[in-house]
C-alpha positions as CSV (number, residue, x, y, z in Angstrom):
1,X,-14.8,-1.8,-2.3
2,X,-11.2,-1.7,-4.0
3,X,-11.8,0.7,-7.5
4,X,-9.6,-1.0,-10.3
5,X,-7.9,2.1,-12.6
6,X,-5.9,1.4,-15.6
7,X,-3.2,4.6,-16.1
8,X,-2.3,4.7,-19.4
9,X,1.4,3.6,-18.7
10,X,0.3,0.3,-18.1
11,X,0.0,0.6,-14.1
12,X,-3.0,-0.8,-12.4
13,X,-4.3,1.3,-9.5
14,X,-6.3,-0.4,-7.1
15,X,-8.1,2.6,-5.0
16,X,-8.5,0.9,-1.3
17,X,-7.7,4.3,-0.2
18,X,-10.8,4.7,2.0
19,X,-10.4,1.6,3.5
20,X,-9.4,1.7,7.1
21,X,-10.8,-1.3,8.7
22,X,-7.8,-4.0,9.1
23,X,-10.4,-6.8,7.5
24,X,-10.5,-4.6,4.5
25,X,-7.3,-3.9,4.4
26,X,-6.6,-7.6,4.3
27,X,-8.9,-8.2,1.8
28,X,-7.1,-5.6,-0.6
29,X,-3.7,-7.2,0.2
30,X,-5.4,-11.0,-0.7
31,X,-6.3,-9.1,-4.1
32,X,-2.6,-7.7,-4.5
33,X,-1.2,-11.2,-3.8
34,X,-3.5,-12.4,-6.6
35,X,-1.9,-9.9,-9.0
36,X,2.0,-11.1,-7.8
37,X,0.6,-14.4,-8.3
38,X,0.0,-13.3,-12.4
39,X,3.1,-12.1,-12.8
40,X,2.7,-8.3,-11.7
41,X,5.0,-6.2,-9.7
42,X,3.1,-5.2,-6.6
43,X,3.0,-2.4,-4.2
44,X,1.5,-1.2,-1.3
45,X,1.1,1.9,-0.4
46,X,-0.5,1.9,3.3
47,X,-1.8,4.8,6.0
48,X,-2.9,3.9,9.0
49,X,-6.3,2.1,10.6
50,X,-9.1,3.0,12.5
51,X,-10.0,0.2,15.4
52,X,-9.0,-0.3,19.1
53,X,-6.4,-3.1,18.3
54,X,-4.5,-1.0,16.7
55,X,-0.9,-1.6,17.2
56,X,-1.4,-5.6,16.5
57,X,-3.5,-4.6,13.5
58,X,-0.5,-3.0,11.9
59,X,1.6,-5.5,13.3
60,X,-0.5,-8.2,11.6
61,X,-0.5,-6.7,8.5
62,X,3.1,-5.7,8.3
63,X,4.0,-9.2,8.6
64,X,1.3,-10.6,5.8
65,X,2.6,-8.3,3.7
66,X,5.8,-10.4,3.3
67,X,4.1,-14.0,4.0
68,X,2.1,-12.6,0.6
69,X,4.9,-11.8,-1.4
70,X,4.3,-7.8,-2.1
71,X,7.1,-6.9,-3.8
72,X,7.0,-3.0,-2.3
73,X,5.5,-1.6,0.5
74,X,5.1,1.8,1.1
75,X,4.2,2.9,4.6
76,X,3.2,6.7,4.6
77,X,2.5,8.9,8.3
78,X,4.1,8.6,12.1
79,X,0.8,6.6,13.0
80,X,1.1,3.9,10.7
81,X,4.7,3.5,11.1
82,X,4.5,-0.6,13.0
83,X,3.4,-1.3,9.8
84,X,6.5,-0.8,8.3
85,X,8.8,-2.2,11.1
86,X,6.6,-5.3,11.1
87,X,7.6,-6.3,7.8
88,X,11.4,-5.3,8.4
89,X,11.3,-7.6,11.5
90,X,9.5,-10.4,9.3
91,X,13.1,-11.4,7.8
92,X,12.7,-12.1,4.6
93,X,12.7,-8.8,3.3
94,X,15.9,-6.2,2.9
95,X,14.8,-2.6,1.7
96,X,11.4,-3.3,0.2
97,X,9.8,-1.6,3.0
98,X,9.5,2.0,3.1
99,X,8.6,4.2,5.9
100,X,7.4,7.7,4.5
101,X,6.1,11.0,7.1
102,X,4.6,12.9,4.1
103,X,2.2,12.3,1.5
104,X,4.4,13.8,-1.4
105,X,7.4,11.0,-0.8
106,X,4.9,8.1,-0.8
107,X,4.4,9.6,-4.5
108,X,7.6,10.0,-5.4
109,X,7.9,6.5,-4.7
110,X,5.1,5.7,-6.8
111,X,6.4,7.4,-9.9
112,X,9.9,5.6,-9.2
113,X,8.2,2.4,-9.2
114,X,5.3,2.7,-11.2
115,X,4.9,1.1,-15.0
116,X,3.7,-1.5,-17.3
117,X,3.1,-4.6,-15.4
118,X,3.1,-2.9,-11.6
119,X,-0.6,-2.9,-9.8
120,X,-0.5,-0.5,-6.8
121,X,-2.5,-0.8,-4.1
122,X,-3.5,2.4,-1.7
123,X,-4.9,1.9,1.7
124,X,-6.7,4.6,4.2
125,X,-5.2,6.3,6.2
126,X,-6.7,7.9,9.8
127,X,-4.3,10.7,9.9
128,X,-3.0,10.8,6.2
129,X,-5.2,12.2,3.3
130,X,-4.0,9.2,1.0
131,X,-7.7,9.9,-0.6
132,X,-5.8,13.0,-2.1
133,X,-3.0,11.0,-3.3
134,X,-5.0,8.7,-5.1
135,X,-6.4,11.4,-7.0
136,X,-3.3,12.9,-7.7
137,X,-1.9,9.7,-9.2
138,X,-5.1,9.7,-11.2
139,X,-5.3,12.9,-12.2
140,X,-1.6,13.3,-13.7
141,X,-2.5,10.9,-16.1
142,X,-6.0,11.8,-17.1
């Protein structure tokens, strides 16, 4: 279940952050790509999976991520990192990948991007407590 959060800058946070599974992790992106489709800037800010298929799992999703249209994609922790060359190697895309090893840069880039108009979507992570940066992103603003 994705949790919808208005900030009060304008920026739409969709909390996916305990999903791990690469079906729901798919399903979130479907519901960002809905969002590009209004008219929103889009990010995705993405940990690693849990799931013996790992590698193509990642893979898979790296490259969806483009065929979608997600303007940003953050990719955050060593484990998670395919994710990130996936999209790169998908061609249509020049820098909006990012590949992050610590929690505190994915926010950075969220405050860099963040802003009326931009829904950001956070994924789980196996080995990254992206749960935690949810909150923090939340909690600045409460």
């Amino acid at each position: 279940m994705i949790e919808s959060i208005l900030l009060p800058d304008g920026t739409i946070l969709l909390d996916g952050s305990r999903a791990i599974s690469a079906d729901a992790v798919r399903d979130a992106q479907t519901q960002l790509a809905e969002a590009r489709q209004a008219g929103h800037v889009t990010v995705h800010i993405a940990g690693s999976l849990a799931g013996e298929d790992l590698r193509e799992d990642l893979d898979s999703l790296g490259r969806r991520t483009v065929r979608l249209n997600i303007n940003h994609l953050i990719v955050v922790g060593d484990d998670a990192r395919i994710l990130h060359l996936a999209a790169e190697h998908e061609g249509s895309w020049d820098g909006e990948s990012l590949h992050v090893s610590e929690v505190s840069r994915a926010y950075d880039e969220f405050q860099r991007l963040r802003g009326d108009a931009v829904v950001v979507l956070v994924t789980g992570s196996m080995s990254e407590p992206l749960a935690e940066l949810v909150e923090r992103m939340k909690g600045e603003d409460a």
